[in-house]
N, C-alpha and C positions, 0 to 999 in steps of 0.2 A: 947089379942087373945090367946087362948089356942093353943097347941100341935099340934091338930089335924085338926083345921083351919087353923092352919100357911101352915100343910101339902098341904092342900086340896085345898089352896090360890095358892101354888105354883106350882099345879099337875094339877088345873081344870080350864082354861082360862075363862068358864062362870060362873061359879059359884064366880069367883077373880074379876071380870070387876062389879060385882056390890058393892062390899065394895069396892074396887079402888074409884067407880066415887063418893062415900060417902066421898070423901078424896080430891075433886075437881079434881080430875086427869081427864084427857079426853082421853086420849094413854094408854088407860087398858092393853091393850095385850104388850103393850111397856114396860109399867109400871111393869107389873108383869115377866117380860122377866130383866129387873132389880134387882128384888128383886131376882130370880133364881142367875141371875150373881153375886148377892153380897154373896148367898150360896154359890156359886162355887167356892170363893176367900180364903173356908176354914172359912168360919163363921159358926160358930153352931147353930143350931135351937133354941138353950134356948136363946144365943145373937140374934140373926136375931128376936124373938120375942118380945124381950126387945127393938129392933132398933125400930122394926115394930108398936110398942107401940106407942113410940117416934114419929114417925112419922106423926101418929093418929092425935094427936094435932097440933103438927109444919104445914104441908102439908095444911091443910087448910087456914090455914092466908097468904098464900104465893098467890104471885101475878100470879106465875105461876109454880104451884108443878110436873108440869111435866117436866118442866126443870130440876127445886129443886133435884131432885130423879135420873133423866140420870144424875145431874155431880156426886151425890152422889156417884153411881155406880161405874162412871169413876173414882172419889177417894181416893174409894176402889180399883179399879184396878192400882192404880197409888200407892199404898202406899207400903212400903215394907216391913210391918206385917199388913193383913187386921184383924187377930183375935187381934190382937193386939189395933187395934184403934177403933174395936167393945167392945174391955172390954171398955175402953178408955170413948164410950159414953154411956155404963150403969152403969160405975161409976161416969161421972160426968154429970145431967142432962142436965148444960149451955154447954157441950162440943158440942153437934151436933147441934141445934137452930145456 
């Protein structure tokens, strides 16, 4: 996802709930209210789209990605460098799976 869908992902609640539900999510507005909070932890857009990447794939195979993604969130807010454990999983692709 480029720059300016990441943007647009995190700015437009309808235009977000449909590549959300492409991702098996069902809680779009939840889901994207997540990915906002893991911005706000000081992650930067070039990481949050590299996560957002990542997610792409992982989030689908998952039994229930909307869980998957509220603990991710939580985390992030539990960690005590979130830019830090976002370099973390676009350096290492097994880190977040």
């Amino acid at each position: 996802m480029d720059h300016d869908r990441l943007i647009r992902c995190l700015d437009d609640p309808d235009w977000a709930a449909d590549h959300l539900r492409r991702l098996g999510l069902r809680q779009t507005e939840h889901a994207r209210k997540n990915l906002v909070s893991i911005a706000g932890y000081g992650v930067t857009l070039d990481l949050l789209r590299t996560l957002f990447e990542q997610l792409t794939s992982i989030l689908p195979e998952l039994s229930d990605p909307d869980l998957a993604l509220n603990n991710l969130d939580r985390f992030f807010g539990a960690a005590r460098n979130p830019l830090g454990l976002a370099t973390l999983f676009e350096r290492d692709d097994e880190a977040l799976p």
